[in-house]
C-alpha positions as CSV (number, residue, x, y, z in Angstrom):
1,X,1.1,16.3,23.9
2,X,2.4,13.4,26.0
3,X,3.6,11.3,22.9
4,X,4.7,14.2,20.6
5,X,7.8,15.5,19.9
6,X,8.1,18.7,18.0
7,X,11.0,19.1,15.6
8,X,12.9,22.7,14.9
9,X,13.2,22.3,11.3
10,X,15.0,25.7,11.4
11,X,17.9,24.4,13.8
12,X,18.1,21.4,11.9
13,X,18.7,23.0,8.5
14,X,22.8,22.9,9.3
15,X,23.3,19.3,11.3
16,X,27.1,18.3,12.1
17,X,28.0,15.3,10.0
18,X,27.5,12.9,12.1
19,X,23.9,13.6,11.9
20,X,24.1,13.1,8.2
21,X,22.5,9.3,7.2
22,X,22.4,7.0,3.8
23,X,19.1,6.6,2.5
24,X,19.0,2.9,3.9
25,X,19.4,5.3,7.5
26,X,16.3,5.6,10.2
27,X,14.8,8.4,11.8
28,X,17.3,8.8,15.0
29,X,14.8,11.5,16.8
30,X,18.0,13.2,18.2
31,X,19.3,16.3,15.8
32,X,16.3,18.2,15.7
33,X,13.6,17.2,18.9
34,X,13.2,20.6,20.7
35,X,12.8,18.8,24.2
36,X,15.8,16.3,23.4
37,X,13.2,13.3,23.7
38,X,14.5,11.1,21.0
39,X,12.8,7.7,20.3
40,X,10.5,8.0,23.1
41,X,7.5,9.5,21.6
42,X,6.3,8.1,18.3
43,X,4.9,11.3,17.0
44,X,6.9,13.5,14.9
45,X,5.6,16.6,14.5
46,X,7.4,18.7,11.3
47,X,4.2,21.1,11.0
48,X,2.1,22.0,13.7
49,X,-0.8,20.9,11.5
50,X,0.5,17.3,12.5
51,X,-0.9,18.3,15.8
52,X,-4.6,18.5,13.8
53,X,-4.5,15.0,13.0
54,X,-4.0,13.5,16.6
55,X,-6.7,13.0,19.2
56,X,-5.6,12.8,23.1
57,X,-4.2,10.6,23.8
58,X,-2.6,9.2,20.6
59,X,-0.5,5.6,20.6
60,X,1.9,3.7,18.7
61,X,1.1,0.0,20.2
62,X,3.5,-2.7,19.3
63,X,0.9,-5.7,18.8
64,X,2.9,-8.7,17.2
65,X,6.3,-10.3,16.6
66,X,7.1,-13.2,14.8
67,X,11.0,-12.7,15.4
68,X,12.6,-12.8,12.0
69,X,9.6,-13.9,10.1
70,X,8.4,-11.3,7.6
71,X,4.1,-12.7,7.7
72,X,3.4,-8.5,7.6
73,X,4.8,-6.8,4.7
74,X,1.7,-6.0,2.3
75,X,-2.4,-5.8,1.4
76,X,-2.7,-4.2,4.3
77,X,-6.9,-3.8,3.7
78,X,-9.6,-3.2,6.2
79,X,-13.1,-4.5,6.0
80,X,-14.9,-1.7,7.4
81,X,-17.5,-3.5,8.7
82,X,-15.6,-6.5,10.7
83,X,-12.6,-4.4,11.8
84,X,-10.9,-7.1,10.1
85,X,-7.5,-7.0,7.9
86,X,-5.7,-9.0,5.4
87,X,-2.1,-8.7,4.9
88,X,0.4,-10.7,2.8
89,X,3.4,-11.8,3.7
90,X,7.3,-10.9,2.4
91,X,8.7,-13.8,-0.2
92,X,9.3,-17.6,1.7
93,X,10.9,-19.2,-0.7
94,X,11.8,-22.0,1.9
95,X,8.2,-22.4,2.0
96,X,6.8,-22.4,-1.6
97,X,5.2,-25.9,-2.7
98,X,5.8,-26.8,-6.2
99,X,4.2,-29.7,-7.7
100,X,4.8,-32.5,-10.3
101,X,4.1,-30.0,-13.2
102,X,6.4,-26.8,-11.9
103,X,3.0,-25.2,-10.0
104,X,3.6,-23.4,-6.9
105,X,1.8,-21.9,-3.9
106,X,2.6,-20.4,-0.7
107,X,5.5,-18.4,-1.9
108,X,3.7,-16.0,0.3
109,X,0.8,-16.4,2.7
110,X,-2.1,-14.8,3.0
111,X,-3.9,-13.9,6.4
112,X,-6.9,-12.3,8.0
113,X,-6.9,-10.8,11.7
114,X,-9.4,-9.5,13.7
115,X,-7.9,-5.9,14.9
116,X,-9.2,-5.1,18.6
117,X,-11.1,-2.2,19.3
118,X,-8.6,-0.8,22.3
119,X,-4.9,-1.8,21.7
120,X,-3.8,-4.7,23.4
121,X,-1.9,-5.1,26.3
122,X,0.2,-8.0,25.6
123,X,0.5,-9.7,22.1
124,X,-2.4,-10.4,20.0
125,X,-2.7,-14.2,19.9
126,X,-6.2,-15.0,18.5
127,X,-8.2,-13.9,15.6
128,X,-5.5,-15.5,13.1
129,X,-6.8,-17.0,10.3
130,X,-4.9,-18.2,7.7
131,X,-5.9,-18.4,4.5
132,X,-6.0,-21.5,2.3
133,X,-2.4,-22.0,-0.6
134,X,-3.2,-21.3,-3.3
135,X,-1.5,-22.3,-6.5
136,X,-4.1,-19.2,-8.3
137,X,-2.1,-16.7,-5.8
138,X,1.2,-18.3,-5.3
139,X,2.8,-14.9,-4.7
140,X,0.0,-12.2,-3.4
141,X,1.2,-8.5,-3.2
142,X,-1.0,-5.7,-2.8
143,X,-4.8,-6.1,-2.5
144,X,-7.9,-4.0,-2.4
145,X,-11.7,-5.1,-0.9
146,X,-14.0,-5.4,-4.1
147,X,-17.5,-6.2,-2.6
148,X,-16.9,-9.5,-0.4
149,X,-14.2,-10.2,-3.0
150,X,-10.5,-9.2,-1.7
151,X,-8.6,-8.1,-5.3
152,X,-5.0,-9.6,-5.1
153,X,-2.1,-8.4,-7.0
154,X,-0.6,-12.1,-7.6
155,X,3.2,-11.9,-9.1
156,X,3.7,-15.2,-10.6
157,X,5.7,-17.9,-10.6
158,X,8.0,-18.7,-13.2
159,X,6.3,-19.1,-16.7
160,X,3.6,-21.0,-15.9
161,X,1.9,-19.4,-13.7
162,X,1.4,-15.4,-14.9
163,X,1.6,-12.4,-12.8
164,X,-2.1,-12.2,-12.4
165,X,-4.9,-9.9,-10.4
166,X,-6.8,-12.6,-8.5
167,X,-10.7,-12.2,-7.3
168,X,-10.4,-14.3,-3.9
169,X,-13.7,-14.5,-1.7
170,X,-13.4,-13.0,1.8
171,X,-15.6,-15.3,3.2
172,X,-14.8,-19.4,3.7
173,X,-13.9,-21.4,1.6
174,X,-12.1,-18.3,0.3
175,X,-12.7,-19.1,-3.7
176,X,-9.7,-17.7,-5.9
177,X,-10.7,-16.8,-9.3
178,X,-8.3,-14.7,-12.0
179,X,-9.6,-12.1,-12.9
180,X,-7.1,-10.7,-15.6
181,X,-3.6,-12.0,-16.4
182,X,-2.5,-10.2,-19.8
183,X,-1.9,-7.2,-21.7
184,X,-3.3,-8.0,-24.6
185,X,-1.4,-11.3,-24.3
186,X,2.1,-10.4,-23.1
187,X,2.8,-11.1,-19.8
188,X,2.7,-8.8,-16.4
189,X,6.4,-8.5,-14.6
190,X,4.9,-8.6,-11.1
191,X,1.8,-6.7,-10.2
192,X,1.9,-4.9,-6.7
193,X,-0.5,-2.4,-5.9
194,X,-4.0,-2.7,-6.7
195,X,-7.3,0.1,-6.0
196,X,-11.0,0.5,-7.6
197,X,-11.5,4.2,-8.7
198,X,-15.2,5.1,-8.6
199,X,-15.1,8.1,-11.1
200,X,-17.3,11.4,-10.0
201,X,-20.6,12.1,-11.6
202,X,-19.7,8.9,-14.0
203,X,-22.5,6.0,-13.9
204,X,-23.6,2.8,-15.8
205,X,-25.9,3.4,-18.4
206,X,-27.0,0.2,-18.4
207,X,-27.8,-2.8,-16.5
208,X,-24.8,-5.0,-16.2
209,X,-23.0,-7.8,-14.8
210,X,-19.7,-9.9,-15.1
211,X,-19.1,-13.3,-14.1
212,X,-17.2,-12.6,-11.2
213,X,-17.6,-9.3,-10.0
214,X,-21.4,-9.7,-10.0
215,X,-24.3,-6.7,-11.3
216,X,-24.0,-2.7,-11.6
217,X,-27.4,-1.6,-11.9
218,X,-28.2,1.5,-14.7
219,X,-27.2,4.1,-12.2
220,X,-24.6,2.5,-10.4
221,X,-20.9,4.5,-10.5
222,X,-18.4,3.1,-13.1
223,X,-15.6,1.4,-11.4
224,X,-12.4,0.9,-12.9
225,X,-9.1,-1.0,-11.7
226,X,-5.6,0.4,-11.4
227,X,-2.8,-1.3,-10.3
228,X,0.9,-1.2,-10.7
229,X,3.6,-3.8,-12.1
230,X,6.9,-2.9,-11.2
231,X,10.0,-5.7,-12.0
232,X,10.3,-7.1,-8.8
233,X,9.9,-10.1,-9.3
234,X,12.3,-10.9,-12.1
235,X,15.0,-9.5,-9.7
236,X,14.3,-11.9,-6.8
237,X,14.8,-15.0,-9.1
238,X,11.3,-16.6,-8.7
239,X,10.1,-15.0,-12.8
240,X,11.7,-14.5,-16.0
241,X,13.1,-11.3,-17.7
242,X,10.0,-8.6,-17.7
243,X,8.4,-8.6,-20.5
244,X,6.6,-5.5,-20.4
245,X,8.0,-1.6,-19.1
246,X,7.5,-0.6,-15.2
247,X,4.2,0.9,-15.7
248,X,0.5,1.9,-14.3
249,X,-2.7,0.2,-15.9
250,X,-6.6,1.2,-15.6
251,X,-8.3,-2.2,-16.1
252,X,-12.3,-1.7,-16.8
253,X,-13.5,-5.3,-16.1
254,X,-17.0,-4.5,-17.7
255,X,-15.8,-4.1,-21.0
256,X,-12.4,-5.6,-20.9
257,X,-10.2,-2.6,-22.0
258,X,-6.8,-2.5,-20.2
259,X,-4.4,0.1,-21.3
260,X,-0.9,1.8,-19.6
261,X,-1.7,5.2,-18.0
262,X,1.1,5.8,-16.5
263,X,4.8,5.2,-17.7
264,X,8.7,7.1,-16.7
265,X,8.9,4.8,-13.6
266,X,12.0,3.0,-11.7
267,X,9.6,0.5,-9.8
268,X,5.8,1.4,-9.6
269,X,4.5,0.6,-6.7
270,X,2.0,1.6,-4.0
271,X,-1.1,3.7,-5.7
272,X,-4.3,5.6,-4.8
273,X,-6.8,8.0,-5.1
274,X,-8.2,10.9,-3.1
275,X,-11.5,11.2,-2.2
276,X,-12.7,12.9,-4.4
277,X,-11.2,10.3,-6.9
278,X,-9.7,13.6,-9.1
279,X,-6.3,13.3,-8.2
280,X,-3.9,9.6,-8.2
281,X,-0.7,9.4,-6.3
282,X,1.9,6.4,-7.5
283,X,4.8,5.7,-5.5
284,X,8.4,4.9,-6.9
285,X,10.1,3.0,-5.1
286,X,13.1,2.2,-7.5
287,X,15.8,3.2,-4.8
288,X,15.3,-0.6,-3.9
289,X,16.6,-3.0,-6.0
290,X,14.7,-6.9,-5.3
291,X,17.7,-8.2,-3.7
292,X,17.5,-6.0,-1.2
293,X,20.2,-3.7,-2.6
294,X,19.9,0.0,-1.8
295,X,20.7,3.0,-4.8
296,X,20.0,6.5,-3.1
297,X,20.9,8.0,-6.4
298,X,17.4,5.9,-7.5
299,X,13.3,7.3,-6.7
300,X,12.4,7.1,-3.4
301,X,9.0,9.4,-4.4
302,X,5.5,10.1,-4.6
303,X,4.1,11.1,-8.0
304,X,0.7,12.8,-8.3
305,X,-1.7,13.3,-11.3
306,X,-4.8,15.0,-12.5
307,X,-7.6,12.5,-13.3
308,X,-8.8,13.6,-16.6
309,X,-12.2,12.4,-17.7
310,X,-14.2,12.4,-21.0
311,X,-16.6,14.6,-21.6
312,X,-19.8,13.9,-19.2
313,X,-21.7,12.9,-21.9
314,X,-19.3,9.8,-23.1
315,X,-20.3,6.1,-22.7
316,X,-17.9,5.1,-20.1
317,X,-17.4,1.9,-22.0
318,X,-15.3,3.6,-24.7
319,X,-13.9,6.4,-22.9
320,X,-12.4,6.1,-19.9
321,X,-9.8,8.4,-17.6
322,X,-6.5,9.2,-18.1
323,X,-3.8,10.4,-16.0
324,X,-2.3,13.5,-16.8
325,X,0.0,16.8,-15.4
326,X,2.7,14.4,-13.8
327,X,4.9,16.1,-10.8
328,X,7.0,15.4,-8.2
329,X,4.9,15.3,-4.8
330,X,7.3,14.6,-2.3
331,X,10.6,12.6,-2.1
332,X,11.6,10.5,1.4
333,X,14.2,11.1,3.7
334,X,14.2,7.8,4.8
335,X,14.1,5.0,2.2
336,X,11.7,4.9,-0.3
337,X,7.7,5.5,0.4
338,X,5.5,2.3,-0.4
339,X,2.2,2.0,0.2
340,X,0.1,4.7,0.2
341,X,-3.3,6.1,1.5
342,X,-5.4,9.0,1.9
343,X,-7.2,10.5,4.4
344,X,-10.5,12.1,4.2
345,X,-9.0,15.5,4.4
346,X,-6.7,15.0,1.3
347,X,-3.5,14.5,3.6
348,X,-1.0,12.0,1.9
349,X,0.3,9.0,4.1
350,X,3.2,6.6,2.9
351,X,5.2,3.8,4.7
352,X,8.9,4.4,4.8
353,X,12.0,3.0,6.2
354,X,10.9,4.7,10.1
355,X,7.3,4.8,10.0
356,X,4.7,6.2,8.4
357,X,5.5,9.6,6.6
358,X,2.2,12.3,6.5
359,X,2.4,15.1,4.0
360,X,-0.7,17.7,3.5
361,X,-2.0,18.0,0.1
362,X,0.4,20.7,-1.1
363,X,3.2,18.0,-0.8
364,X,4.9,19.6,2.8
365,X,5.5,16.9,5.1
366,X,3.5,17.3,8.1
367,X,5.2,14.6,10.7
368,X,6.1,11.1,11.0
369,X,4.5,8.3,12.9
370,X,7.4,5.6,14.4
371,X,6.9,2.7,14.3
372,X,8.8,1.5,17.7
373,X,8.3,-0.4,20.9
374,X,10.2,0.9,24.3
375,X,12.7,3.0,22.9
376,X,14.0,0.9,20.0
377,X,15.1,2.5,16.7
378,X,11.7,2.3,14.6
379,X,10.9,-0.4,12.3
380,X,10.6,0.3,8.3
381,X,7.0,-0.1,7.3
382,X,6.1,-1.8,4.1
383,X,2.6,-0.8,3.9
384,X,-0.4,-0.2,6.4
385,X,-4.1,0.7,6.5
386,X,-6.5,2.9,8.4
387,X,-8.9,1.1,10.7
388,X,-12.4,2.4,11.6
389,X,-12.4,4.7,15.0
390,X,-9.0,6.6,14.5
391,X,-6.9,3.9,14.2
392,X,-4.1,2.3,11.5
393,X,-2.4,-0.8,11.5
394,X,1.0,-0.8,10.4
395,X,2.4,-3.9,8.5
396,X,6.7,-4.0,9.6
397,X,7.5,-7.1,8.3
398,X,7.6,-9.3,11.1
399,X,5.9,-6.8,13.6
400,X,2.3,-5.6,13.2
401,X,1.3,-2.1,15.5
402,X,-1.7,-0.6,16.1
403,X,-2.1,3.1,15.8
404,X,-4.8,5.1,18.0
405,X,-6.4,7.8,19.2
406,X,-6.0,9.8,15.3
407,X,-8.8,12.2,14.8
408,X,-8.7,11.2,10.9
409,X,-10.7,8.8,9.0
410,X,-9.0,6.6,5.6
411,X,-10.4,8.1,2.4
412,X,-10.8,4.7,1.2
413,X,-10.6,1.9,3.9
């Protein structure tokens, strides 16, 4: 395939010591391409199963650059139905507007774009739309569509303003509304990653509604909230001392339960289900210290779980699931693995310090896709999401791309 390259992993097992990188090191496409093509093709195939997941012909399309300003680091959620995505930007603090009584906003900003159906030519210039500072969301993170609502991960700001998840309305005037800000009155660290879990088989039993979610009919499948609060913000001087362990919490906004379900973490961070909603996958990415500082000796990992459920019969209102059978899925060769997704076919995709990494569901890494433009060593990539029609947009800090031509669909969009 014309933008393939396929790797020797057998030739590659002894590499001189030059070859030999720090985990802060890229993908250099040279040690181990069987056709000696480097950089030049964007497709890395480990497995030939890789070769399954591309269509002909398959692109890596350079869309955006903002030139040292970081507006595409995470969110990263498609609406499925507007080929429209929202992204957050990295930390501005040059930027953040604090008012008479210590409130801030726009610590990070918060935009929607309009993804074209074939990749561009030149760079995408309209479709921007920013959306409005807020001091409810002065430091978005991760995010998830809810409905029309988009579910922020908000990290706070100082004391005042809790790390918080933040119901904001994807249509104008783009209403923020918290949703949850405690556990059980202590204080978050800084909440990242954020996904709805629809369980199998599990429904309301009742008709119900909340305030700000809106109504689940008797019938309807139970939805939970799980997000992820590593201690990130703490280390890059914008909150307090954490209050609280690096941990995973299921949220169930129709009764109010929160609880920890997952605990033994470095930094929790990117998180989500398979299809099937039986099996969660939690990234670590405790390799990276908040001020930027790199520990190799530190997680740079995927963990994966069993969703374990009540019995059938159970209100879901006083029992709900658990994670259980922890185990090392995979571990990166190139930084640490942040945000995550699934694609319909249970294959695992993460964003590393080259690209995107793709491992089957058996933890074996399939390939990587590189995130470069002419040639250039690839760009580390934060987080990313699939599009409808084959396609992913991948969020590199102050570069978006545009993946096409896959012959995969997201699990969850």
């Amino acid at each position: 395939m014309l933008f393939v390259q396929i790797l020797d992993l057998i030739s590659s097992a002894v590499l001189p010591a030059s070859c030999l990188h720090a985990p802060s090191g890229s993908h250099s496409g040279h040690h181990a391409a069987t056709d000696g093509s480097g950089l030049s093709k964007p497709f890395v195939a480990y497995q030939p199963d890789f070769l399954k997941l591309l269509a002909a012909p398959a692109l890596s399309v350079l869309c955006h650059s903002e030139d040292g300003l970081p507006l595409f680091h995470e969110a990263g959620k498609s609406d499925s139905g507007q080929d429209l995505v929202f992204f957050t930007s990295n930390l501005a603090k040059e930027h953040v507007r604090v008012d008479g009584g210590g409130m801030a906003s726009g610590l990070v900003r918060l935009t929607k774009v309009v993804i074209p159906q074939v990749a561009p030519e030149k760079p995408l210039t309209t479709g921007w739309t920013d959306l409005p500072l807020s001091q409810t969301y002065p430091a978005a993170n991760g995010a998830f569509l809810f409905g029309h609502h988009l579910l922020l991960c908000d990290q706070g700001y100082g004391t005042g303003q809790p790390s918080s998840l933040v119901l904001v309305d994807s249509r104008a005037p783009h209403k923020a509304t918290t949703l949850l800000n405690n556990f059980h009155g202590r204080r978050f660290n800084s909440l990242n990653d954020v996904v709805v879990h629809s369980a199998p088989g599990r429904t309301h039993s009742r008709d119900t509604s909340h305030p700000l979610i809106g109504h689940r009919a008797k019938g309807d499948p139970y939805e939970t909230i799980w997000f992820t609060d590593p201690h990130y913000a703490s280390e890059q001087g914008f909150k307090d001392a954490p209050e609280l362990p690096a941990q995973a919490y299921c949220f169930d906004p129709w009764t109010g339960n929160i609880r920890a379900v997952g605990d033994q973490f470095t930094k929790p961070n990117g998180i989500a289900f398979d299809a099937t909603g039986t099996t969660c996958y939690i990234t670590d990415t405790g390799m990276i210290r908040g001020d930027g500082v790199i520990n190799g000796h530190l997680p740079g990992s995927i963990y994966a779980y069993d969703v374990v459920f009540p019995p059938p019969t159970t209100d879901p209102t006083v029992a709900g699931p658990q994670l259980a059978n922890r185990r090392l899925f995979a571990f990166t060769d190139s930084g640490a693995p942040d945000g995550i997704k699934l694609d319909r076919d249970g294959n695992v995709y993460a964003g590393c310090f080259d690209g995107i990494h793709v491992w089957n569901k058996f933890g074996t890494l399939l390939g990587k896709i590189l995130l470069t433009a002419g040639g250039e060593p690839p760009d580390g990539c934060a987080n990313f999401c699939f599009v409808p029609g084959g396609r992913i947009v991948g969020l590199a800090e102050d570069k978006m791309y545009l993946v096409e031509g896959l012959a995969v669909e997201g699990a969850l969009l």
